[in-house]
C-alpha positions as CSV (number, residue, x, y, z in Angstrom):
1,X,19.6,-37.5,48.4
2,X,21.3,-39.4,50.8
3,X,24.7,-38.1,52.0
4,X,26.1,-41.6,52.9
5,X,25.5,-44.7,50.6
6,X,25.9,-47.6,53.6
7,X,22.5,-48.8,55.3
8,X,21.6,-51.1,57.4
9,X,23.0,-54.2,57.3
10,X,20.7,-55.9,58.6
11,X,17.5,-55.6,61.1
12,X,16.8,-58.7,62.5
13,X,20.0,-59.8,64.6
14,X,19.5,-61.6,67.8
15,X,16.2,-61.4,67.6
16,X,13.3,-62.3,69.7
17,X,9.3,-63.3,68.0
18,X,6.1,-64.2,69.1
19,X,4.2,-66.5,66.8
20,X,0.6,-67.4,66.9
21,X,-2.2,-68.9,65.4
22,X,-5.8,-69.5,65.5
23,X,-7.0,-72.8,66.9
24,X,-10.4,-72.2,66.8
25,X,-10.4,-73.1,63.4
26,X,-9.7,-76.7,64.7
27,X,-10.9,-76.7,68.0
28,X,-14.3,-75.2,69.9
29,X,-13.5,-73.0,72.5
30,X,-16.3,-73.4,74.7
31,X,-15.4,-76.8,74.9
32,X,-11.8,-76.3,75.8
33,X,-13.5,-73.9,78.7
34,X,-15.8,-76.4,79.7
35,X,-12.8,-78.7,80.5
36,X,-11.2,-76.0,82.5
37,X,-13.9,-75.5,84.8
38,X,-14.1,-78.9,85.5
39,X,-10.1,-79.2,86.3
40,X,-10.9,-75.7,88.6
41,X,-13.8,-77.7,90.3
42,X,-11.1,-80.3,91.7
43,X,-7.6,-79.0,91.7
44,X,-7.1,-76.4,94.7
45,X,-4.5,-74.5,92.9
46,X,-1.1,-73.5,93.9
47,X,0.8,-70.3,94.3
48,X,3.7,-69.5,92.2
49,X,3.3,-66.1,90.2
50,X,-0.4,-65.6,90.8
51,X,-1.4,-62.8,92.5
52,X,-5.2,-63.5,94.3
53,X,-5.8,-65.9,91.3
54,X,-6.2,-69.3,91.1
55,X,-3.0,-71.4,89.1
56,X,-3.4,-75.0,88.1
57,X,-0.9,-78.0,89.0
58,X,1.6,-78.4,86.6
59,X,1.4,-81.6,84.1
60,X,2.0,-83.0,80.7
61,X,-1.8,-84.8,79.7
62,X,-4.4,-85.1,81.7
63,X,-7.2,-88.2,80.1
64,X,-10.1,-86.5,81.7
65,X,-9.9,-83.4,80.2
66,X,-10.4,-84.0,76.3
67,X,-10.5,-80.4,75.0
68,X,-7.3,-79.3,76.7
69,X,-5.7,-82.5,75.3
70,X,-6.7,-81.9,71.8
71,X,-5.6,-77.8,72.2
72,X,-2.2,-79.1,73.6
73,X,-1.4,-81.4,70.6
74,X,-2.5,-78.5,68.4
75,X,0.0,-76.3,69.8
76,X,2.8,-78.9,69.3
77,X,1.6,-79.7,65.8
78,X,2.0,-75.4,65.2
79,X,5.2,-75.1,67.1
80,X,6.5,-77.7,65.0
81,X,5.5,-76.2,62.0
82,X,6.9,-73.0,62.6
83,X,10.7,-74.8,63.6
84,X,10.4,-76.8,60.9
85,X,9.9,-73.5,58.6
86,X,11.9,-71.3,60.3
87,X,14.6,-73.9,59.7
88,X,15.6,-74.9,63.2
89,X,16.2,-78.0,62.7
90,X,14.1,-78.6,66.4
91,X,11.3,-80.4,67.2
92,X,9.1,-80.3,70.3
93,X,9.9,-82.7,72.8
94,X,8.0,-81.9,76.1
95,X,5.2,-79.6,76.7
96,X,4.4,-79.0,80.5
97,X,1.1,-77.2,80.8
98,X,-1.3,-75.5,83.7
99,X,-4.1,-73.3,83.8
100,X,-4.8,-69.5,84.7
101,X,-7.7,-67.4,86.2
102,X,-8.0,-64.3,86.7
103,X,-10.3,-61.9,88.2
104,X,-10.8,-58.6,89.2
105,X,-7.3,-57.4,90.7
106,X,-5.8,-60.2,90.2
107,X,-2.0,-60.2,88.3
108,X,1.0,-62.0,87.7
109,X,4.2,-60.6,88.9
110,X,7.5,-60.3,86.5
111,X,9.0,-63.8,86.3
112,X,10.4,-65.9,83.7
113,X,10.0,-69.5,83.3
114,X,13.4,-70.9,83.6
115,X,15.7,-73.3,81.5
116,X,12.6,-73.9,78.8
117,X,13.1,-72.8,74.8
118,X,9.6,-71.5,74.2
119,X,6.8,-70.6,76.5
120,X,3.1,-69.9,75.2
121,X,-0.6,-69.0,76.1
122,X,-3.6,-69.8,74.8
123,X,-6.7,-67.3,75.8
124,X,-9.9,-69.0,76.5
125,X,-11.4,-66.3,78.1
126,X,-10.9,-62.3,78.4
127,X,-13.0,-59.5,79.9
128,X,-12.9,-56.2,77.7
129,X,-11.1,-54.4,80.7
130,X,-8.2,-57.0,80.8
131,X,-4.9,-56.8,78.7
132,X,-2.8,-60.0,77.4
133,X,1.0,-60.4,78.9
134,X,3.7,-57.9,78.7
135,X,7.1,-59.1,77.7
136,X,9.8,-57.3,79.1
137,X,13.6,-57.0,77.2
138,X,16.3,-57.6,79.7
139,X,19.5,-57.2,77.9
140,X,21.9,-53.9,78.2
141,X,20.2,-52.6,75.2
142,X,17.7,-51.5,77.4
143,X,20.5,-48.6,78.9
144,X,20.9,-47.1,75.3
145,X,19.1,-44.6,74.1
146,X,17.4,-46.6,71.5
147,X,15.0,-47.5,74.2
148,X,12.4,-44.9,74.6
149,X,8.7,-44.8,74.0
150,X,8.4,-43.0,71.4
151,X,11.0,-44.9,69.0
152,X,9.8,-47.5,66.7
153,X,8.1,-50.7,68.0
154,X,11.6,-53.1,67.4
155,X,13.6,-50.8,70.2
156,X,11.1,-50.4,72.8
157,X,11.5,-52.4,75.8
158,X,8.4,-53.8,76.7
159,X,5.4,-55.4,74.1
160,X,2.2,-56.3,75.6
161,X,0.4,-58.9,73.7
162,X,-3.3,-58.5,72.6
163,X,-5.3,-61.2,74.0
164,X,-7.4,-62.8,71.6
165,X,-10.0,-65.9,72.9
166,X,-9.2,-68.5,70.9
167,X,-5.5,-67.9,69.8
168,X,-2.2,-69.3,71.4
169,X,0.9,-66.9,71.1
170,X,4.3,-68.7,70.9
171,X,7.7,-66.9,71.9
172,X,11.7,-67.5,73.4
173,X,11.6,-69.0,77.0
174,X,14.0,-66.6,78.3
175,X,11.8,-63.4,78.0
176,X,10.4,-61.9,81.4
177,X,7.4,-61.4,81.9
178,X,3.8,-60.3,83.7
179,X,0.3,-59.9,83.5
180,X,-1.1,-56.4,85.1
181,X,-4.8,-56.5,87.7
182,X,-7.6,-55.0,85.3
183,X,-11.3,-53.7,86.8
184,X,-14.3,-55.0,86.2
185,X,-16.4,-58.3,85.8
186,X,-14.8,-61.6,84.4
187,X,-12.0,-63.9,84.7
188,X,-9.1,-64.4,82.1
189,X,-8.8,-67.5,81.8
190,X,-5.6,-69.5,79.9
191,X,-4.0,-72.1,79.3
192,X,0.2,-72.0,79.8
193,X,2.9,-73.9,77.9
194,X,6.3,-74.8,78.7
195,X,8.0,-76.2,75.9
196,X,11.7,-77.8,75.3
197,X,12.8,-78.9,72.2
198,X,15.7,-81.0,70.6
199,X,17.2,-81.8,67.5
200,X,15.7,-83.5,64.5
């Protein structure tokens, strides 16, 4: 028997999420590929937080490339789902999007992604080796004690995502962020959303 009656209040205080879904069950993902290596073929890339990989321009629709369209308004359609469940009272109002590859060595440095609300990714490719992106806590909790490997999941510090082809993860636009080199063959390959939102 407990010696003290009071328990926790409660656990879920300023907390952070990651949301995702399946889109494969509306969407084929070869296509959406298919589309990507075509935007590769012409767009040289630009260097931001890529590390020896290639990272699209940045844009909001692009008419040539079908199966990324269709995957983008997906996303919105979830995102907007979840706010209007969660009872936000938010909807999306601009998603900024660019592409991701990946290959051997190749990583993403810790960054964040500015003044945006939510950020996401959707994997369209992943070799075995290669792990999804690592969030990183950056608040003073991270000083306490309560932040250790071996405490439960919720105080930890860090949380690396498991990639899944096919998937897109949602979560809060302030968390930091990377994506660690892996060995062996393949790219990762992924699509990138910035998202804002505003009131219903």
């Amino acid at each position: 028997m407990r010696k003290f009656t009071n328990r926790c209040i409660d656990r879920n205080i300023f907390p952070n999420f990651i949301v995702s879904t399946d889109l494969t069950q509306h969407i084929n993902n070869e296509d959406i590929k298919s589309d990507f290596l075509k935007v590769k073929e012409k767009d040289k890339g630009i260097n931001v937080t890529n590390a020896l990989g290639w990272h699209s321009i940045v844009q909001t629709e692009d008419p040539d490339s079908p199966h990324l369209s269709e995957a983008i308004t997906l996303t919105k359609e979830f995102v907007n789902e979840f706010l209007e469940e969660e009872g936000t009272n938010l909807h999306v109002n601009t998603l900024h999007y660019w592409l991701m590859e990946n290959g051997a060595g190749a990583f993403n440095v810790v960054h964040n992604h500015g003044k945006v609300d939510l950020i996401g990714v959707y994997y369209i490719e992943v070799p075995p080796t290669s792990e999804g992106m690592t969030l990183l806590r950056t608040d003073a909790f991270t000083h306490t004690a309560f932040c250790n490997p071996n405490v439960p999941a919720r105080y930890q510090n860090s949380f690396t995502i498991d990639a899944i082809v096919g998937r897109v993860y949602i979560m809060p636009g302030h968390l930091y962020h990377y994506v660690k080199p892996f060995d062996g063959e393949g790219d990762r390959r992924s699509l990138i959303f910035n998202i804002t939102c505003s009131l219903n």
